[in-house]
DSSP file (Angstrom, degrees, kcal/mol; ACC not computed):
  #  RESIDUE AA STRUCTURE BP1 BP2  ACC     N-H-->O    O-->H-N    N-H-->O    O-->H-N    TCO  KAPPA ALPHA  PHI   PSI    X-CA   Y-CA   Z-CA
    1    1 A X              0   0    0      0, 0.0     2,-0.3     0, 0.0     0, 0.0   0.000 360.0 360.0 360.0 158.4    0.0    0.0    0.0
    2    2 A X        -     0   0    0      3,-0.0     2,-0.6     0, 0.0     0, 0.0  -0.769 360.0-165.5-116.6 143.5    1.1    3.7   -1.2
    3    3 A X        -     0   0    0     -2,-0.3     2,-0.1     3,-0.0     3,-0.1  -0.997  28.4-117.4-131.6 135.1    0.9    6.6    1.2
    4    4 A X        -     0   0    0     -2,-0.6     2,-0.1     1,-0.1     0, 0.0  -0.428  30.4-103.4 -78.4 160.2    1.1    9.6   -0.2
    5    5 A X        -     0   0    0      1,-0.1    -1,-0.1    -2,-0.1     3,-0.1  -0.485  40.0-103.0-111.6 162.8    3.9   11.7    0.6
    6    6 A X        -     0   0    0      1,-0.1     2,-0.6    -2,-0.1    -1,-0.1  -0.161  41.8 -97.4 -69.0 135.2    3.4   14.7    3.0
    7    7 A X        -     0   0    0      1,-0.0     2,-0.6     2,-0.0    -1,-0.1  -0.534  33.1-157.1 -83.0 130.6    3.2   18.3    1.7
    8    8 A X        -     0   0    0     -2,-0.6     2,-0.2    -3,-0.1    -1,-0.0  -0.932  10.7-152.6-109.2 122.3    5.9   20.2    1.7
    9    9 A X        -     0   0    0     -2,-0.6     2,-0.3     1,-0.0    -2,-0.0  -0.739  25.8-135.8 -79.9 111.6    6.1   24.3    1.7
   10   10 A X        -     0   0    0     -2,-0.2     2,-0.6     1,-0.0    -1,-0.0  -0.593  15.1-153.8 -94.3 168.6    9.5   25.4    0.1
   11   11 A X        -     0   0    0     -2,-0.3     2,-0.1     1,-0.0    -1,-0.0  -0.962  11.5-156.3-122.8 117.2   11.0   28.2    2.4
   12   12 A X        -     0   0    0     -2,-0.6     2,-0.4     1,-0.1     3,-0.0  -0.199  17.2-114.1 -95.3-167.6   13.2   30.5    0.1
   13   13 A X    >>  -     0   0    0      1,-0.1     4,-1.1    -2,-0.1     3,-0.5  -0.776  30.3-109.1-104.2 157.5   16.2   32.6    1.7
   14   14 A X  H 3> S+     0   0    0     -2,-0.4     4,-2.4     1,-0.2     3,-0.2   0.823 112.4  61.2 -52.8 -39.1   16.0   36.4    1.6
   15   15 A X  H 34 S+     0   0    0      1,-0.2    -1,-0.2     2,-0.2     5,-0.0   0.665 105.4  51.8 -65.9 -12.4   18.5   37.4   -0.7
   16   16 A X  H <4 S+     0   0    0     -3,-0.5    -1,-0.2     1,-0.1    -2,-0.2   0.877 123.7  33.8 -87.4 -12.7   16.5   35.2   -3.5
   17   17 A X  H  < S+     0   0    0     -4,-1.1    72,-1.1    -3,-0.2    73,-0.3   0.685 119.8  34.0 -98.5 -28.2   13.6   37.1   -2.5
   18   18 A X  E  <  -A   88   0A   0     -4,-2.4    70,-0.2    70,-0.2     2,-0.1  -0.622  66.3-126.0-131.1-162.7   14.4   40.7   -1.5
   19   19 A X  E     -     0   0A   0     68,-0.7    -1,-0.2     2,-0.2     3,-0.1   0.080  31.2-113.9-123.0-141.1   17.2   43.5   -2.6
   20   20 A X  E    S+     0   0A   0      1,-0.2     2,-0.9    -2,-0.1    -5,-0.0   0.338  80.2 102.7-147.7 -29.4   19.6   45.2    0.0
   21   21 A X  E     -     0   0A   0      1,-0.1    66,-1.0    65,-0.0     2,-0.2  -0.678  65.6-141.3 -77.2 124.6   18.4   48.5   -0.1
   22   22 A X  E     -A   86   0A   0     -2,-0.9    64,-0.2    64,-0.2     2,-0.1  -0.549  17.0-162.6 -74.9 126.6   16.5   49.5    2.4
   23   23 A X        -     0   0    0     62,-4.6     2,-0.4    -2,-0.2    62,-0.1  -0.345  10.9-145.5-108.8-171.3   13.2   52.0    1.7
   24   24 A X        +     0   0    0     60,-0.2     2,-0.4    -2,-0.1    60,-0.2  -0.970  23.2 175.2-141.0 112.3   11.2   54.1    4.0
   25   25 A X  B     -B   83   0A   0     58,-2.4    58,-4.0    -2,-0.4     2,-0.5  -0.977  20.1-141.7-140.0 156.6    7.6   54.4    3.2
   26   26 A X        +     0   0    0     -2,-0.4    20,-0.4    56,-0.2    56,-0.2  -0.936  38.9 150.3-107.0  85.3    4.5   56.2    5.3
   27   27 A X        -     0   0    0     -2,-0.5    54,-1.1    54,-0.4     2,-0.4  -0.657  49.5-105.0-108.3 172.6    1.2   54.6    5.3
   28   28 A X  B     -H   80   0B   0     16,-0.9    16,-0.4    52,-0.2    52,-0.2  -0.867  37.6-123.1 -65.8 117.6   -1.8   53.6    6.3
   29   29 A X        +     0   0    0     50,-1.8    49,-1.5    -2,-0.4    14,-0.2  -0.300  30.7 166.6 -69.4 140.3   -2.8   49.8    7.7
   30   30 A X  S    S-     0   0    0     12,-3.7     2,-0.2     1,-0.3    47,-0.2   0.475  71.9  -7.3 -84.8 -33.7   -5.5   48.0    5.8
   31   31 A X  E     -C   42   0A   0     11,-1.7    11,-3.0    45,-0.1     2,-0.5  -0.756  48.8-156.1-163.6 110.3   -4.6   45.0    7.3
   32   32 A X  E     -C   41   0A   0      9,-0.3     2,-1.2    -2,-0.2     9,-0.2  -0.879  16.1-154.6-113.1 116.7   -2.2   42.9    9.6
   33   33 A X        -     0   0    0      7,-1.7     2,-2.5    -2,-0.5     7,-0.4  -0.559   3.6-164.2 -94.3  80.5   -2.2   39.5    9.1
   34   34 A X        +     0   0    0     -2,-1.2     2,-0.5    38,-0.2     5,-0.1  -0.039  50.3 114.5 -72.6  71.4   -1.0   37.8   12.8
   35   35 A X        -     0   0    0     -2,-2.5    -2,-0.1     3,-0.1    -1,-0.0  -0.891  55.3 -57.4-138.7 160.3   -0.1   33.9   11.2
   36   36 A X  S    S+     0   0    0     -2,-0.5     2,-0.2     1,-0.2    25,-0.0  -0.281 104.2  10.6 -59.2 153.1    2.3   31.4   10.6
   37   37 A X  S    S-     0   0    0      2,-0.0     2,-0.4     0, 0.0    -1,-0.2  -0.827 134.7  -2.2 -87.1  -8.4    4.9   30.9    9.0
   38   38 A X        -     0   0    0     -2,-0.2    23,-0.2    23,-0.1    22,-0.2  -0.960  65.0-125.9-139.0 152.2    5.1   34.9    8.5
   39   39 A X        -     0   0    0     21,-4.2    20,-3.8    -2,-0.4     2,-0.4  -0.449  28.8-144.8 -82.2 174.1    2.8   37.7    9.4
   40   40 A X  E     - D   0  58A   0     -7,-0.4    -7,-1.7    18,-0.2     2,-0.6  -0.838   6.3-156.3-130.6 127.5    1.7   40.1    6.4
   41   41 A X  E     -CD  32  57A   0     16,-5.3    16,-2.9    -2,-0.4     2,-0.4  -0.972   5.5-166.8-128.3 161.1    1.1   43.5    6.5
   42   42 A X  E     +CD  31  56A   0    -11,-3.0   -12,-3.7    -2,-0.6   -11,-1.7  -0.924  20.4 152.3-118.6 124.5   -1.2   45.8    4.1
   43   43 A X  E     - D   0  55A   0     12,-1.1    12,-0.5    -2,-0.4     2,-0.3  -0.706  35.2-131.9-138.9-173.0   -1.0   49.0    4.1
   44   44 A X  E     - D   0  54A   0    -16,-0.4   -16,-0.9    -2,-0.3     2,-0.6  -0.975  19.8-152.3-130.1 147.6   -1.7   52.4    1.0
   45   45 A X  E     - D   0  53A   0      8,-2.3     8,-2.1    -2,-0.3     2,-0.4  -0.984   7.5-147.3-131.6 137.3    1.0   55.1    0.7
   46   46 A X  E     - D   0  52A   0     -2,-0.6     6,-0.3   -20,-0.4     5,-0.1  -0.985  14.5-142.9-105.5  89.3   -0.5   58.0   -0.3
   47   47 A X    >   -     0   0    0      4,-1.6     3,-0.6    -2,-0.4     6,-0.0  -0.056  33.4-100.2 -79.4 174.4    2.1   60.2   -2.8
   48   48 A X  T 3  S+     0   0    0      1,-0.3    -1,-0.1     2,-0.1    -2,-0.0   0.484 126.0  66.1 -70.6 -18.4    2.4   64.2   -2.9
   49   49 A X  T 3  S-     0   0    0      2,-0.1    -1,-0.3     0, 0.0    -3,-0.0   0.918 121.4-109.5-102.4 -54.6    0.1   63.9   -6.1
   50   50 A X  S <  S+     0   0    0     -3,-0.6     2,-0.2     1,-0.3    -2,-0.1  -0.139  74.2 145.5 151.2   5.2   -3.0   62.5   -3.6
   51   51 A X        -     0   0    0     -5,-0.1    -4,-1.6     1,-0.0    -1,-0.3  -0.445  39.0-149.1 -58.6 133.4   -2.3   58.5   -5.6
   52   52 A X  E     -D   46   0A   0     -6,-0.3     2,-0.3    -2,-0.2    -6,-0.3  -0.625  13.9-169.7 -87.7 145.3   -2.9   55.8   -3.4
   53   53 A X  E     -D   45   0A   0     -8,-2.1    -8,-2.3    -2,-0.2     2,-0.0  -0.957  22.6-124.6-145.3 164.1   -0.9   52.7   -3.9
   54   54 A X  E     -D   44   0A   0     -2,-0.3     2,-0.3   -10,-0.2   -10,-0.1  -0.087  25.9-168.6 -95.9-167.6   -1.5   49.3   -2.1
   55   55 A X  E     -D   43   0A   0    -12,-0.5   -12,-1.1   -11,-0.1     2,-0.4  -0.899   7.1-166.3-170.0 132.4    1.8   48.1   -0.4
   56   56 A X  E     -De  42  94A   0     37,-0.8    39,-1.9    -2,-0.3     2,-0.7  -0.989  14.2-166.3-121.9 139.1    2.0   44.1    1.0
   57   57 A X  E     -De  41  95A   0    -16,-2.9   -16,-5.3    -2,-0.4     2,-0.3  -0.976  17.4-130.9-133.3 137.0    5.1   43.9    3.4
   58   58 A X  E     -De  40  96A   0     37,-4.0    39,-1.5    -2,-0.7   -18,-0.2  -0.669  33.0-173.6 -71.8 115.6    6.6   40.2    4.6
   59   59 A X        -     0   0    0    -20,-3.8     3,-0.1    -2,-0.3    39,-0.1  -0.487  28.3 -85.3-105.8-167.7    7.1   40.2    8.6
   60   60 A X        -     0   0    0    -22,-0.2   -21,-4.2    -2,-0.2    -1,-0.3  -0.011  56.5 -79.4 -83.0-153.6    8.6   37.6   10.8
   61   61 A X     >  -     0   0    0    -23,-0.2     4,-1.8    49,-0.1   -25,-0.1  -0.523  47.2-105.7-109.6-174.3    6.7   34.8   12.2
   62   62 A X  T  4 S+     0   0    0     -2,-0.2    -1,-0.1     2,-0.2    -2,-0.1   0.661 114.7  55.4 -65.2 -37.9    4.3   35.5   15.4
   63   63 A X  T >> S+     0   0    0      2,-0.2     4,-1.5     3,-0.1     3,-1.4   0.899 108.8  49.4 -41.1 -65.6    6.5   33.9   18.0
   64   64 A X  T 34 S+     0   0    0      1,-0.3     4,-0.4     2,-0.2     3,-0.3   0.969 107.6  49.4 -44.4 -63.3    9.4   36.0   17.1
   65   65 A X  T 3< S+     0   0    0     -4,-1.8     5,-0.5     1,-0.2    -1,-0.3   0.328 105.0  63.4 -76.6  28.2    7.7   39.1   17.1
   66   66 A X  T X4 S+     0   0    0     -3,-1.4     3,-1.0     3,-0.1    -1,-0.2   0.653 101.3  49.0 -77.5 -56.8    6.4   38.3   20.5
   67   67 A X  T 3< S+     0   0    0     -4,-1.5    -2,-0.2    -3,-0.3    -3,-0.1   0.543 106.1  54.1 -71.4  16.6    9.6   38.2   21.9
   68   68 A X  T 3  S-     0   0    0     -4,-0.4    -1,-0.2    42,-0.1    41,-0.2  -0.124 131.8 -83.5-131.9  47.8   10.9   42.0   20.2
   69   69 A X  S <  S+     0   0    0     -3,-1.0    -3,-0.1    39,-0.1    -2,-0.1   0.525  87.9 141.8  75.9  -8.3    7.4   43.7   22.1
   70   70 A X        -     0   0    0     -5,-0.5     2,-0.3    -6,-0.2     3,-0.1  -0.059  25.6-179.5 -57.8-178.4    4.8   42.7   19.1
   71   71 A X        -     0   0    0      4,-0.0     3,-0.1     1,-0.0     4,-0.0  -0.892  46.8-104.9-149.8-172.7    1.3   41.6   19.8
   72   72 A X  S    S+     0   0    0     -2,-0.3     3,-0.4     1,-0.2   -38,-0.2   0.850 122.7  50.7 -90.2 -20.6   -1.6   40.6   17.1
   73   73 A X  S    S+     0   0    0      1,-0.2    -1,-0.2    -3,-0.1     3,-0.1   0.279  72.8 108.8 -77.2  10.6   -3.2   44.3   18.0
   74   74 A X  S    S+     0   0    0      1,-0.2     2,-0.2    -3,-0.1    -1,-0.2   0.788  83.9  36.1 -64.0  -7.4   -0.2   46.2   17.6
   75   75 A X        -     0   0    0     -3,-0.4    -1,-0.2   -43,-0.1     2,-0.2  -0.830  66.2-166.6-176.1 138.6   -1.7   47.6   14.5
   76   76 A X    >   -     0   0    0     -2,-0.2     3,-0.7    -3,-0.1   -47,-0.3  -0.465  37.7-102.5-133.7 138.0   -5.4   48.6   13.6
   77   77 A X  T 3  S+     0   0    0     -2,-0.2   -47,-0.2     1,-0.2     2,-0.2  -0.629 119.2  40.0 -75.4 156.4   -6.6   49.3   10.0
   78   78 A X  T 3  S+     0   0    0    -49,-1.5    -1,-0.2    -2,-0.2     2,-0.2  -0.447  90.2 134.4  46.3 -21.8   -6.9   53.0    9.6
   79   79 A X    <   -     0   0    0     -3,-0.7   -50,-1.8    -2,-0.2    -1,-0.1  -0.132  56.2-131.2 -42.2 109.0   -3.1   53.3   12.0
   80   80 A X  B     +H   28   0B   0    -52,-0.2    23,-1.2    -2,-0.2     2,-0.2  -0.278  40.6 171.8 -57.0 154.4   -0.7   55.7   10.4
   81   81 A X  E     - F   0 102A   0    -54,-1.1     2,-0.6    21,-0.2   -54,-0.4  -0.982  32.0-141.3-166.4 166.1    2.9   53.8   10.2
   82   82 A X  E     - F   0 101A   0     19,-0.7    19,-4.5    -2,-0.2     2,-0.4  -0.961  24.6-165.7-141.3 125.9    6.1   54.1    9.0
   83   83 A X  E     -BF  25 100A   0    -58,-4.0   -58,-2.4    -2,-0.6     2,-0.5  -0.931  11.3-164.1-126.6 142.1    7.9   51.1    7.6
   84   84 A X  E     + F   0  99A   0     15,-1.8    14,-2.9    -2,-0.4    15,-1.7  -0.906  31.7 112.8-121.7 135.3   11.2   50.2    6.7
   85   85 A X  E     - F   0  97A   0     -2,-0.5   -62,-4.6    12,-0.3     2,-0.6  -0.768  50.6 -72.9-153.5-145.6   12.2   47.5    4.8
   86   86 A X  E     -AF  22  96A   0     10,-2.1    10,-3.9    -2,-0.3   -64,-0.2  -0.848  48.3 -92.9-118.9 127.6   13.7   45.8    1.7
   87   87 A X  E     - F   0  95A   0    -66,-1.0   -68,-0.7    -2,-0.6     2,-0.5   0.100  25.2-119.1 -10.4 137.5   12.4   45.2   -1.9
   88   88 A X  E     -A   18   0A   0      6,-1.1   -70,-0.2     3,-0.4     6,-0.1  -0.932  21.2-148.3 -66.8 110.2   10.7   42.6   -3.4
   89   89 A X  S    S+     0   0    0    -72,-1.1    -1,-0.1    -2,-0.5   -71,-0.1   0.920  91.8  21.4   2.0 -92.5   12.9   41.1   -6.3
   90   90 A X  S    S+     0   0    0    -73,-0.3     2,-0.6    -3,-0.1    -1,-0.2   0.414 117.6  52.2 -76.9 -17.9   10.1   40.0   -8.5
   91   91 A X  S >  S-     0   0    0      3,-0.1     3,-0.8     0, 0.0    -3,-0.4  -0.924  74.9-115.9-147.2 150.8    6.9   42.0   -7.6
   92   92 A X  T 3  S+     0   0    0     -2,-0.6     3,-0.1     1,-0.2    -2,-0.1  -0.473  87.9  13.0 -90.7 161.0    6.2   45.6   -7.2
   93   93 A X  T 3  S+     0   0    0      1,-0.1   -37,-0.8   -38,-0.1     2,-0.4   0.703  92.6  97.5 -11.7  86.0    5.5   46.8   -4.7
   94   94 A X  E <   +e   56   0A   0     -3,-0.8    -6,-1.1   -39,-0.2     2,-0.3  -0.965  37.3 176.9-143.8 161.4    6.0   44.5   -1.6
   95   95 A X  E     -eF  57  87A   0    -39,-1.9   -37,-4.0    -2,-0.4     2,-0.7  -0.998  32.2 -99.4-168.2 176.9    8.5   44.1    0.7
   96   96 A X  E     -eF  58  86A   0    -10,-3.9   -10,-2.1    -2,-0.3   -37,-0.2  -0.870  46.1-133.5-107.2 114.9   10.1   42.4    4.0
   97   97 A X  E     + F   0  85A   0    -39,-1.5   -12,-0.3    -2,-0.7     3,-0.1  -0.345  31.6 178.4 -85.7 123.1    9.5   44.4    6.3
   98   98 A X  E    S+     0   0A   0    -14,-2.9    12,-3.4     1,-0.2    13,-0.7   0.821  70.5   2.3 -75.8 -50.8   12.4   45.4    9.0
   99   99 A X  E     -GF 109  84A   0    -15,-1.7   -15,-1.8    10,-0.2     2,-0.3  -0.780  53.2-154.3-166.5 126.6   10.9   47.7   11.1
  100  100 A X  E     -GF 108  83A   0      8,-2.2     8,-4.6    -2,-0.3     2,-0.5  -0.491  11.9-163.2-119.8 136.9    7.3   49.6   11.9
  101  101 A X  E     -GF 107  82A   0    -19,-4.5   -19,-0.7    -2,-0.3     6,-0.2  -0.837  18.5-142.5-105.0 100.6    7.2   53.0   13.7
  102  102 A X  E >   - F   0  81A   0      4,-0.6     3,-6.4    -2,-0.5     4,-0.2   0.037  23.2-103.8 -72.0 162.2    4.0   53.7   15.0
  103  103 A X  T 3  S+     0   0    0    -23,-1.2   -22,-0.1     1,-0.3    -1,-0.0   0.925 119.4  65.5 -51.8 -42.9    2.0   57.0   15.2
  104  104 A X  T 3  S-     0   0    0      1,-0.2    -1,-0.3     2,-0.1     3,-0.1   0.564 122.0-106.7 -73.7   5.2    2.9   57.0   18.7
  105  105 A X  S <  S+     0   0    0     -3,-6.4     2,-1.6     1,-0.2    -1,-0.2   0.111  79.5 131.8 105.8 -31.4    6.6   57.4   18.0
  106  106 A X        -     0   0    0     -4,-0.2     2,-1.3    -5,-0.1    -4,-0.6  -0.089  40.9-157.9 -77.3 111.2    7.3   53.4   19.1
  107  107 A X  E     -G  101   0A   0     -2,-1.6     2,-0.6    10,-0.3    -6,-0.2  -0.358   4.1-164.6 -84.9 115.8    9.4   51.4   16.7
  108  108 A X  E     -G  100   0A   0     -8,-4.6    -8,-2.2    -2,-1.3     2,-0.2  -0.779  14.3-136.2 -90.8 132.4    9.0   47.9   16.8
  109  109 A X  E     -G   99   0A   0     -2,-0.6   -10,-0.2   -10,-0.3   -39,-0.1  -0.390   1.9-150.4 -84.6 153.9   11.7   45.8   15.1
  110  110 A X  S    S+     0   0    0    -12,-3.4     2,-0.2    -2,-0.2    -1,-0.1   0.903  70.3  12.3 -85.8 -48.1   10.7   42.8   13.0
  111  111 A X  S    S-     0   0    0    -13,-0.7     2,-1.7   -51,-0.1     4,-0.2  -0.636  93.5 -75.7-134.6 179.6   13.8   40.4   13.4
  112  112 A X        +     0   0    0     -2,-0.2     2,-0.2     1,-0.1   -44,-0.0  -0.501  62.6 148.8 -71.2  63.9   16.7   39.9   15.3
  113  113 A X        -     0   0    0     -2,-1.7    -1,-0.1   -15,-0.2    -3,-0.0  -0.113  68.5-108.3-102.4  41.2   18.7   42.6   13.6
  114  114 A X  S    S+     0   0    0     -2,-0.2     2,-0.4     1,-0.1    -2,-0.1   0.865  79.0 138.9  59.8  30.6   21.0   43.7   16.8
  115  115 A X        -     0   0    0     -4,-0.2     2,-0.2     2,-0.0    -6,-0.1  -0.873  49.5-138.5-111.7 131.4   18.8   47.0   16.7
  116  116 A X              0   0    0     -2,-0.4     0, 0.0     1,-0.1     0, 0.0  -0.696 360.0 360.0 -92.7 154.5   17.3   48.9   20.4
  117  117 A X              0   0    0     -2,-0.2   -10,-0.3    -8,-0.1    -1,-0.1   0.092 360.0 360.0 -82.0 360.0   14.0   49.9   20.0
């Protein structure tokens, strides 16, 4: 008898997936997605012109950002933010997100990047 073989999720590295430069962009959350194996966030940046564009940024996984001061409420659709992170490679706007500054002035880090809040 045949068992069929277990699904497997492949997990790529960051450099095949993101750039090196690091952006800054100022939005508004649509969405924060608290789940395994990383959380999501969605947000609109709003240019000088009054254009909206839609934004998706890659976080760490929920455990992690537990330990660096996250929670799953740490950010409410309509919450102004500022995030910095790294390109997406392949797809326009998205990116992996380093690190989110909230309207109240508290920056939470995403990873273990040696960083104080």
């Amino acid at each position: 008898m045949l068992a069929p073989a277990p699904l497997m999720l492949a997990h790529h590295s960051f450099a095949a997936e993101y750039g090196s430069n690091l952006i800054t962009l100022n939005g508004t959350i649509i969405r924060f997605d608290w789940m395994n194996p990383h959380t999501r966030i969605y947000f609109d940046v709003t240019d000088a012109s009054g254009a909206v564009t839609k934004w998706e940024c890659e976080g760490n996984a929920p455990g992690g950002l537990l330990n660096n001061g996250w929670s799953k409420g740490s950010m409410k659709p309509g919450d102004h933010v500022t995030i910095e992170g790294f390109l997406a490679k392949d797809r326009p706007n998205v990116c992996k997100a380093r690190a989110v500054k909230l309207a109240n002035g508290r920056r939470l880090i995403m990873g273990s990047t040696g960083e104080s809040r």
